[in-house]
Backbone bond lengths (Angstrom), bond angles and torsions (degrees), N, CA, C in turn:
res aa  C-N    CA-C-N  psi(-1)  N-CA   C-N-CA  omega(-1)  CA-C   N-CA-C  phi
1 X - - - 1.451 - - 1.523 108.70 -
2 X 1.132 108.96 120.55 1.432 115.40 -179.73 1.742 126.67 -103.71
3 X 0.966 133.00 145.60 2.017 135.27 175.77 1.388 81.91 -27.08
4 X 1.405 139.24 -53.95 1.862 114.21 -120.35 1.801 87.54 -102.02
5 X 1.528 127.50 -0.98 1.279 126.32 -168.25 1.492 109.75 -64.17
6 X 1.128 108.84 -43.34 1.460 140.48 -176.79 1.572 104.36 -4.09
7 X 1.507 107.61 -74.66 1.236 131.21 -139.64 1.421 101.73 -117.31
8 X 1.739 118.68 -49.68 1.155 133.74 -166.83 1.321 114.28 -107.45
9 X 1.380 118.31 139.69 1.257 130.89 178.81 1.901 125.68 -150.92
10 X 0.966 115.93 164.56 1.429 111.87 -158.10 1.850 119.50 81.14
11 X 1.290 89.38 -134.78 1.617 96.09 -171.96 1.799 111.44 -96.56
12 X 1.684 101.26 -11.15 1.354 98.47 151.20 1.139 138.28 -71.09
13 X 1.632 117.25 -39.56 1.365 136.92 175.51 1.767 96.79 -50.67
14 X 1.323 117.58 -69.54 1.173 115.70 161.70 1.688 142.63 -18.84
15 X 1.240 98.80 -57.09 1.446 114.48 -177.60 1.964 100.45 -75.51
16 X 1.367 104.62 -31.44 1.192 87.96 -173.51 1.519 128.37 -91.06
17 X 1.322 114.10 -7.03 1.568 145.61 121.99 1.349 121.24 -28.40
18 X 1.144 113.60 -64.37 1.732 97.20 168.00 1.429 114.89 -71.20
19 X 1.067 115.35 -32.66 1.781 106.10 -165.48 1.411 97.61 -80.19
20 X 1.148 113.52 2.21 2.077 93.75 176.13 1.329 89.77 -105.91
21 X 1.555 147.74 -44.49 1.483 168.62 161.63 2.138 82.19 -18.20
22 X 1.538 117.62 -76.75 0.922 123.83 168.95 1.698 126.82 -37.41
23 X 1.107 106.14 -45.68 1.661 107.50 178.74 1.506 116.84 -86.10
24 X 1.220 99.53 -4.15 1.148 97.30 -171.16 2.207 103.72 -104.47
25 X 1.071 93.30 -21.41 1.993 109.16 161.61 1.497 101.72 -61.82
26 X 1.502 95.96 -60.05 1.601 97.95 -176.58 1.697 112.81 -57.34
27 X 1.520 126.71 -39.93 1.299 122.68 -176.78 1.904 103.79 -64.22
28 X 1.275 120.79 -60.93 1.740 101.46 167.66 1.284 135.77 -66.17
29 X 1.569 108.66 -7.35 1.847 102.25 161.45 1.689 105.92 -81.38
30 X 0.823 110.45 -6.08 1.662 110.06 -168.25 1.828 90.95 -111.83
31 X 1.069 124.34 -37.01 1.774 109.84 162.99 1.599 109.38 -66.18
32 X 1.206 122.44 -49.23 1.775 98.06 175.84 1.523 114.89 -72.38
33 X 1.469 129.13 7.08 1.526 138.40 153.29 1.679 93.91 -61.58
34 X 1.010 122.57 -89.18 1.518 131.48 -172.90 1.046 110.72 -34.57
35 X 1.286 128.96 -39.35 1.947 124.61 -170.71 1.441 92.24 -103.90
36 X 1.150 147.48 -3.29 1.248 135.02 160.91 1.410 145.43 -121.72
37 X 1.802 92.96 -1.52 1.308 108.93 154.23 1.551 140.15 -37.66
38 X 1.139 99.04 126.66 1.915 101.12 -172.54 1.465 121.79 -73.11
39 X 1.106 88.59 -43.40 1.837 85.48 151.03 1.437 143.59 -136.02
40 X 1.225 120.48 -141.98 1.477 106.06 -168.49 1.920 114.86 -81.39
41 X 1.875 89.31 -27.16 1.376 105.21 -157.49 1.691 97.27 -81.53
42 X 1.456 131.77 -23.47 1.579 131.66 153.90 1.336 96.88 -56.46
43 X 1.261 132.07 -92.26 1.269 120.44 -153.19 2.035 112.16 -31.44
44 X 0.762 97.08 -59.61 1.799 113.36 169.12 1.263 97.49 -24.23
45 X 1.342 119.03 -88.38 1.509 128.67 -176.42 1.381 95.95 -41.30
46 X 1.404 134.59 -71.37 1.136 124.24 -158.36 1.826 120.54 -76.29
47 X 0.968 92.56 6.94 2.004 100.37 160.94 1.568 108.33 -106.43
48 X 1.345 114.31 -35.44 1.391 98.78 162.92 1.143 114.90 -64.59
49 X 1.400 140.64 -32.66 1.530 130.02 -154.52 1.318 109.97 -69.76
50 X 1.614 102.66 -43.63 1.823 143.98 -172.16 1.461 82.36 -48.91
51 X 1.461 128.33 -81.08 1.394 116.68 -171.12 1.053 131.82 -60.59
52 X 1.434 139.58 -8.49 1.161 157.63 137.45 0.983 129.43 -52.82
53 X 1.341 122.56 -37.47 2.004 126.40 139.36 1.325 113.43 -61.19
54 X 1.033 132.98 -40.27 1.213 120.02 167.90 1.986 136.04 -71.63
55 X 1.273 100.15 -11.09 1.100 135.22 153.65 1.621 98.43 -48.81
56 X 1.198 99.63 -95.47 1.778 126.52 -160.11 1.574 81.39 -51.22
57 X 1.538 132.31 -60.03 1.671 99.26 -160.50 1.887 105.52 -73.83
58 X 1.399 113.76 -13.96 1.475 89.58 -176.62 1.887 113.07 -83.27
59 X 1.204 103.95 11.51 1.830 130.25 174.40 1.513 89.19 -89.66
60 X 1.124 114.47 -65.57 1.940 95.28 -172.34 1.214 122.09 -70.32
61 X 1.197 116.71 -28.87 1.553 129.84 -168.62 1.600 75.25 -63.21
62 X 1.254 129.83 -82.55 1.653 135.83 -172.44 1.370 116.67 -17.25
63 X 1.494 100.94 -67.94 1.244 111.15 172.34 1.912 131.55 -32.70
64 X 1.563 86.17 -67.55 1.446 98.26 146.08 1.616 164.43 -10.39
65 X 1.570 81.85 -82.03 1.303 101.38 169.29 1.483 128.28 -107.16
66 X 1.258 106.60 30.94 1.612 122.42 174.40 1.649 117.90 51.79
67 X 1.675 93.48 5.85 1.993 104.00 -179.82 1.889 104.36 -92.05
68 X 1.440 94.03 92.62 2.206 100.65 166.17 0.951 101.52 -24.77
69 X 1.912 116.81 -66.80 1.388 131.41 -165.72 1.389 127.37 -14.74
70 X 1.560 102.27 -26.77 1.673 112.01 -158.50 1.185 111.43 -91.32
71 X 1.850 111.29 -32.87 1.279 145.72 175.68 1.689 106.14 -48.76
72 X 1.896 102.19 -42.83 1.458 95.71 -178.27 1.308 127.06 -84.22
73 X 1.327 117.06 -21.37 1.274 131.10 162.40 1.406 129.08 -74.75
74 X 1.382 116.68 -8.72 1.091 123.60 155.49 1.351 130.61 -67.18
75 X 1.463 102.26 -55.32 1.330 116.39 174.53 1.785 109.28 -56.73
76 X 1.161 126.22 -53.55 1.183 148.85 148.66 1.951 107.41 -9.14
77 X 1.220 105.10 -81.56 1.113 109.52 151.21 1.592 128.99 -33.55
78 X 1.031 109.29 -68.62 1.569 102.72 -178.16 1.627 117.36 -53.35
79 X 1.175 117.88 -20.02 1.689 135.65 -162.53 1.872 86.12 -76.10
80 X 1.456 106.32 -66.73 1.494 107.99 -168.52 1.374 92.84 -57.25
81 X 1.111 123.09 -58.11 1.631 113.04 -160.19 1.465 124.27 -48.14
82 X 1.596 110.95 -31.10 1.705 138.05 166.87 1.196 92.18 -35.61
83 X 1.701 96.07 -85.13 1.591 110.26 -177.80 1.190 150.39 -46.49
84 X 1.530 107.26 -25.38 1.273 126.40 140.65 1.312 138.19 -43.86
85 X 1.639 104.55 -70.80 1.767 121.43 152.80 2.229 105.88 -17.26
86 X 1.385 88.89 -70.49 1.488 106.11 -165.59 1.625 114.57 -46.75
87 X 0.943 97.39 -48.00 1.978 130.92 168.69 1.582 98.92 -48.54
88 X 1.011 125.28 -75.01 1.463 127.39 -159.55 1.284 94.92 -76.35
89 X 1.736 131.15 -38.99 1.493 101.70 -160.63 1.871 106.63 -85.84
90 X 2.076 113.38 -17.01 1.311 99.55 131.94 1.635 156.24 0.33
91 X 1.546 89.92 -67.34 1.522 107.95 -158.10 1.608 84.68 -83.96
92 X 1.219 119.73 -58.96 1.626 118.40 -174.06 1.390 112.38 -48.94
93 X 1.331 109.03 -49.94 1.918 96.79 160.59 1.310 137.25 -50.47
94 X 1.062 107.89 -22.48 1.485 120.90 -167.28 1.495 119.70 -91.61
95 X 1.514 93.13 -36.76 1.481 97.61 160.60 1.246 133.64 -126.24
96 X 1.253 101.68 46.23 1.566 123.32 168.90 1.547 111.50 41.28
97 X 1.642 123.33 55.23 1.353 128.50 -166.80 1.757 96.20 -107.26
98 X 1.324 118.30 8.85 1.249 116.09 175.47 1.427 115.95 -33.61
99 X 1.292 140.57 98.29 1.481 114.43 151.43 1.237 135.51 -114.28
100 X 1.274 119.46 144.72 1.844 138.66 -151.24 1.809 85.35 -97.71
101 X 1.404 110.44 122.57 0.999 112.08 168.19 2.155 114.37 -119.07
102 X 1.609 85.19 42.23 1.707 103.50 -162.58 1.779 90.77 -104.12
């Protein structure tokens, strides 16, 4: 018995089972992006992405499990993550940490 049984069943219950199964592959190929990124401007991308999967699964989990709640914290989420994004690619301007790995 799984979280997504709850609510959903058939080929939705299904579908919505793989696509978190899926985001959630995508959230540890995109964590060894972050810890092994060559430079600053991957890691960047790859913490934005991270919250952006996490986004999308707290959208299915929602979807799912008939809880709004998740809907608001998602959105919620994405707001910091903007701001975040905006912040860091800031800070890299500012202090000229550009690096050319060409």
């Amino acid at each position: 018995m799984s979280i997504f049984s709850t609510a959903l069943t058939g080929f939705v219950g299904f579908a919505s089972v793989a696509a978190a199964l899926m985001v959630l592959l995508a959230l540890v190929l995109t964590a060894v992006r972050l810890l092994r990124g060559p430079s600053l401007a991957d890691r960047v991308v790859a913490l934005d992405l991270i919250s952006m999967l996490l986004v999308a699964f707290l959208v299915i989990f929602a979807t799912s499990s008939a809880l709004e709640s998740y809907l608001d914290a998602g959105l919620a989420l994405a707001l910091v993550a903007f701001l975040s994004t905006v912040a860091f690619a800031r800070f890299i301007e500012r202090s000229g940490h550009i690096e050319d790995d060409a």
